[in-house]
N, C-alpha and C positions, 0 to 999 in steps of 0.2 A: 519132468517127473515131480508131481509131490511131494514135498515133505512134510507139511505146516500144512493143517486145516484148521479152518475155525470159525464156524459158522452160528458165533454169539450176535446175537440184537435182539431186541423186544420180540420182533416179530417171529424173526425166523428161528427163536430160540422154542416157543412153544410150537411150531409148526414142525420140529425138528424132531423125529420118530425113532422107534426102533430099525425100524423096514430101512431109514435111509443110514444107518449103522450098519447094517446088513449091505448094503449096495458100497458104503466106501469099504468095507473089508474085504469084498470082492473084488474091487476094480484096483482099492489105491495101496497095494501091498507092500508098498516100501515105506509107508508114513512113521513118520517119528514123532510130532507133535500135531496133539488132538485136543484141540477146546471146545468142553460142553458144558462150561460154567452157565449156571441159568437153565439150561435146557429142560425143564422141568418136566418132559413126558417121560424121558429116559428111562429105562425098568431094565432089570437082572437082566432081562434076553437079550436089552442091547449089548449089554458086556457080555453078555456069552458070544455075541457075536461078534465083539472086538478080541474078544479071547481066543475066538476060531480064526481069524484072519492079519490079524495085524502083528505079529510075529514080532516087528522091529520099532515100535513104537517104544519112546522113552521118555516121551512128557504125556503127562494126561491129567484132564482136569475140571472135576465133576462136583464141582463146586455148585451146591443147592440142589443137586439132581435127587430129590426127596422119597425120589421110589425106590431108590436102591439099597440093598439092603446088604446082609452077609451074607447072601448068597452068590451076589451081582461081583462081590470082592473076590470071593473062592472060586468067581470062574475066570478074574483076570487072574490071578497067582495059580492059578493051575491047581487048585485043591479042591474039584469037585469031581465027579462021576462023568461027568459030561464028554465028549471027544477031545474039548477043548485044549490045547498044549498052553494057555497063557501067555501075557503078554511081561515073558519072565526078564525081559531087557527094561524094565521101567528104571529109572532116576528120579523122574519128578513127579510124585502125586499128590492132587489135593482133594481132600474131600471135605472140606469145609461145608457145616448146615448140609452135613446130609445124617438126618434125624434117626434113620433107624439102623444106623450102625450101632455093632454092639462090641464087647470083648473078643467075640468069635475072629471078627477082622481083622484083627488086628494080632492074632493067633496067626492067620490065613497069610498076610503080608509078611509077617516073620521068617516064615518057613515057606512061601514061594517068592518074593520078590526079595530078592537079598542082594540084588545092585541097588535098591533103594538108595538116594543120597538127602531127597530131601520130601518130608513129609508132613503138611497141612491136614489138622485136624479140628482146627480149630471151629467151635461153635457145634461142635456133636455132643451132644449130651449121655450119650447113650451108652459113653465108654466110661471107663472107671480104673480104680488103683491097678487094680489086678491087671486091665492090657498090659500096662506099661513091663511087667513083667516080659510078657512075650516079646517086649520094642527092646528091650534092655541088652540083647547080646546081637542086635545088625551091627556088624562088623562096619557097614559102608555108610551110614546114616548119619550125615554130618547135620542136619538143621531138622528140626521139626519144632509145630506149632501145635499148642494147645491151649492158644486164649480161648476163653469163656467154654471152657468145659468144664462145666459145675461140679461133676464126681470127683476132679482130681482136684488131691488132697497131699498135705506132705509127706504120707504114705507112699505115695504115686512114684514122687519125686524121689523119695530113700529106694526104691524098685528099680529106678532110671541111673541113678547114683552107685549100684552097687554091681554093676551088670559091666559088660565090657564095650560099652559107648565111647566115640570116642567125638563127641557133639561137640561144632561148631558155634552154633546158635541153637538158643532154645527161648521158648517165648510161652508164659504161663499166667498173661497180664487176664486180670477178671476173674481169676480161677478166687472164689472167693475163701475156698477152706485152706489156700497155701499161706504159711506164715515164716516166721525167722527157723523155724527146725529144717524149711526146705533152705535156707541158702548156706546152714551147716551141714545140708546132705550133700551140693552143689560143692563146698569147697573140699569134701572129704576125697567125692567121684568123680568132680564133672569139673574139675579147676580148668582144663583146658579151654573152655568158651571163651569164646571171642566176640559174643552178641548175645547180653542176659536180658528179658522181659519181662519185669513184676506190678506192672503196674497195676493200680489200685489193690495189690496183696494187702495182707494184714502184716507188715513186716516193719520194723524198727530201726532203733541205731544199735540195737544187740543184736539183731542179725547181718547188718553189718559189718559190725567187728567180728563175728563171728565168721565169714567169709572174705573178707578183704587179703587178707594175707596169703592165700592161695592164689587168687586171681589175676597172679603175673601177664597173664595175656589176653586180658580183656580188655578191647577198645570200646563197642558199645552198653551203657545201662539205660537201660530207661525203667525210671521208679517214676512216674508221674503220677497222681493223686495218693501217694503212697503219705495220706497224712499225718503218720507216726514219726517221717523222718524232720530229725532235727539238723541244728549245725555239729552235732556233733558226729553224727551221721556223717555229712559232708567234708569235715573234718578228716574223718578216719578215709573216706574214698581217694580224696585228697592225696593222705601223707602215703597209703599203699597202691592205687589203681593208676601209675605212674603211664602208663601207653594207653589211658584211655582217652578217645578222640571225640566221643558224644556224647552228652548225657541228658536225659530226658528230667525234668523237674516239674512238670505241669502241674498245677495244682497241691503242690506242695507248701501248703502255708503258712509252716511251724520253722522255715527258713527265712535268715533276715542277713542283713549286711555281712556278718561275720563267716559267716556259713559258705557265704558268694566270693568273696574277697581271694578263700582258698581253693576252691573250684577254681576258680579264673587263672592259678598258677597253676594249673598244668601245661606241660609241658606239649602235648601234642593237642589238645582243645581244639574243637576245629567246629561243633554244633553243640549247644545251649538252647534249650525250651524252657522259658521261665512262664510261660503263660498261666494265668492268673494267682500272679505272685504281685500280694497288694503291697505297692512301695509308697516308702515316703518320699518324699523331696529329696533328701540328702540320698536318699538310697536311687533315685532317677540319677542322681548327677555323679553318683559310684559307678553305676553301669553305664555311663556314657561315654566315662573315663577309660573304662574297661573295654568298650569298644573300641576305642582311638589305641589305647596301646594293644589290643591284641592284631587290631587290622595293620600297623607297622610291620607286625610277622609274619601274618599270614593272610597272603591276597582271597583266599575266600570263606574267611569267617562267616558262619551264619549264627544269625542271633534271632529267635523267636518269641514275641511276643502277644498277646490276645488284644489284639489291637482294636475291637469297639469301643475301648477306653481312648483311645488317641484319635479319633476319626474328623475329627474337627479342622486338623492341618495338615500337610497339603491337602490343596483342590479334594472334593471327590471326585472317583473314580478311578483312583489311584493307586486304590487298597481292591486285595479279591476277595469277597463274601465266602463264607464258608461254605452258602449254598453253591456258588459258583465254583469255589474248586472241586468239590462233591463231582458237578457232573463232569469236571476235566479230566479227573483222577480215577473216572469209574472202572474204565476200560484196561486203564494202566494197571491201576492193585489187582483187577481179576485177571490179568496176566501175568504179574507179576507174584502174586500167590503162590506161583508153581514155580519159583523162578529162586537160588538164593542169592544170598545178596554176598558180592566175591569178598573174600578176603582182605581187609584193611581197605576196603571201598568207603566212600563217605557215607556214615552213618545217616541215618536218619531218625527223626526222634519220632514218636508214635502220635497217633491222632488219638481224642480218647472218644468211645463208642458207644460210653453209657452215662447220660444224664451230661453231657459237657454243656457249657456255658455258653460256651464260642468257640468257632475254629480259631486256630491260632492262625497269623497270617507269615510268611516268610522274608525274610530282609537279609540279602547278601550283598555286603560290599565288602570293600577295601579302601586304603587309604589314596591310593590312586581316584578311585570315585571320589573319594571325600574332597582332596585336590582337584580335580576336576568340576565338581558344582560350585566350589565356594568361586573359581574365579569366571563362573557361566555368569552366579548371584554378583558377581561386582563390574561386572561389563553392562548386563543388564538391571542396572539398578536393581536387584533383589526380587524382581519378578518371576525370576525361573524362565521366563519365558525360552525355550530354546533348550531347554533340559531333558531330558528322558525320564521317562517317566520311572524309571529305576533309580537315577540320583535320585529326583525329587522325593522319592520316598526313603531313601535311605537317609538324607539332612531332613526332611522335615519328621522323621521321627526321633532324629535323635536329637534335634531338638526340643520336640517338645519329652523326649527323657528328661533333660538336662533343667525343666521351667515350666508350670502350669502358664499357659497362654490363655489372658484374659483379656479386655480391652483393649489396648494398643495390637494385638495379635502378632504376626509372620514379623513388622518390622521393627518391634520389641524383641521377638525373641531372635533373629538374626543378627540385630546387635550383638546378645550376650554368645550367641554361639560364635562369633563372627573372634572374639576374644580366647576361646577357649580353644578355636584351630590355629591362630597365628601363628603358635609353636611349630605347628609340623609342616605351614607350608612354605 
């Protein structure tokens, strides 16, 4: 018996109709989880016709489906004229770039789908302050997203804050009119979050301080391009966001040594995106230090850097091109859209979607790894030869953190690294 459909690919995604909506809500009546991200012929009738038949569905996810509109939403939530009863068991819905939604929808979801738990909107333009109004009192709605939804504003935000939410996560990165008045509406209504999203806001170190003190239970932030914030910003996350396990920094460039130094003491730190954070020398060889004492504590520190600046050593091929995780990742985010992310799970820091430089690339070890390569590098005279391709990139980038590699290259700078592990192994 079915439970899980999903019939996303290039191909089969435009060949994928309303007609054949209509055939699985007749045949496949116990489905739960329905993927039609991409599917871009899909029109109101297919959802009337998932609204006629699919009774027990609780994931769905119509991500890009561009023809659908508020009408197509009022006959999944059961708010139209139609015969249709709705598919009023939903949990998980995304409607991510689906363009001609409007406030009406999101009216329509309020008042039919009230098991809602987690709600992707992100990249709809068509909504504004006022929905958020109708989203403000789901009782069950623990995560929604609303990157790059241009209308909302910190108006939106005082709407969502002031209503009886009781959010989880919430993600408002790109929204270009949210500023510091949204993370003093956030600490007033919404202190409960456990996963905030501002990246590139217009938001400071007064809206920081402004929020910090509420946010007893926040593990993940990510402020990435948020280039207002300073160290003292950092500072202040620091001395009050005491349980927080992630933090997003990308392109934050108004941060320097001292700013990092108190970051790096918290206590549960477990992912850091510093991507394109231009260091000096002394600031390479702060963070490398930092690496070696946090991986002492915790066996899976990840540390994230934009690595087209270090591409030089190790070997290539070593490293994944952004274009390359792009297409690893594609399948995963468009499933994973509809999906939240559990409770105290390992953070992840955000990719950025507009104008980035470069992917950032991923480096997880431990000091066990570290121990492990340095005595692979001294059996095999420092060749590597015989290394995984995981060590190799975890010493050879933290090597070249630690020393610009210039002519003598790998056995210059394994010298000096070679000095700076003796300690721990």
């Amino acid at each position: 018996m079915y439970d899980r459909l999903d019939p996303r690919s290039a191909e089969r995604g435009r060949l994928f109709v309303d007609s054949s909506l209509g055939r699985i809500a007749q045949y496949l009546k116990n489905l739960e989880v329905l993927e039609l991200g991409g599917c871009s012929n899909i029109t109101n009738t297919g959802l009337l016709l998932i609204a006629w038949g699919l009774h027990r569905l609780k994931s769905l996810n119509l991500r890009s489906c561009r023809h659908v509109s508020d009408v197509g939403i009022g006959h999944l939530a059961g708010m139209t004229r139609s015969a249709a009863e709705g598919c009023l068991n939903l949990e998980y819905l995304t409607l991510q770039d689906c363009q001609k939604l409007t406030d009406l929808s999101l009216k329509h979801i309020s008042k039919g789908l009230t098991k809602l738990r987690v709600l992707n909107l992100s990249f709809c333009g068509g909504i504004s302050d006022a929905g958020m109004i109708h989203l403000s009192h789901m009782a069950s709605l623990w995560s929604l997203n609303l990157r790059s939804c241009d209308n909302i504003s910190d108006t939106g935000t005082m709407h969502l804050a002031m209503g009886t939410l009781r959010l989880s996560g919430l993600d408002v990165s790109f929204c270009d009119k949210i500023g510091d008045q949204t993370l003093a509406y956030i600490a007033q209504g919404l202190y409960q979050l456990k996963s905030l999203s501002l990246c590139s806001c217009h938001i400071s170190d007064d809206g920081i301080n402004r929020m910090v003190r509420q946010m007893h239970e926040l593990r993940t932030l990510n402020i990435g391009q948020c280039v207002r914030i300073t160290d003292k910003g950092l500072e202040l996350i620091a001395d009050h966001l005491t349980q927080l396990a992630g933090i997003d920094l990308y392109g934050c460039t108004k941060i320097t040594k001292r700013g990092l130094e108190r970051i790096t003491q918290l206590p549960c730190l477990k992912v850091l995106n510093l991507g394109l954070w231009q260091m000096t020398e002394s600031e390479k060889t702060f963070m490398f230090k930092c690496f070696l004492f946090l991986s002492v504590g915790l066996a899976g520190f990840q540390l994230v850097f934009d690595m087209t600046k270090y591409s030089a050593w190790p070997a290539e091929g070593l490293l994944t091109t952004g274009t390359e995780r792009d297409k690893k990742k594609e399948d995963t985010e468009e499933t994973c859209s509809s999906r939240p992310v559990e409770a105290g799970g390992s953070p992840e820091p955000s990719t950025p979607s507009r104008g980035s430089i470069a992917q950032p690339c991923w480096l997880a070890g431990s000091l066990a790894h570290l121990q492990h390569c340095y005595k692979i590098a001294l059996k095999d005279n420092v060749s590597f030869q015989g290394a995984g391709a995981a060590e190799r990139l975890c010493l050879g980038l933290l090597a070249q953190l630690m020393l610009p590699l210039s002519g003598h290259g790998a056995h210059t700078g394994w010298t000096r690294l070679k000095g700076e592990l003796e300690m721990f192994v």
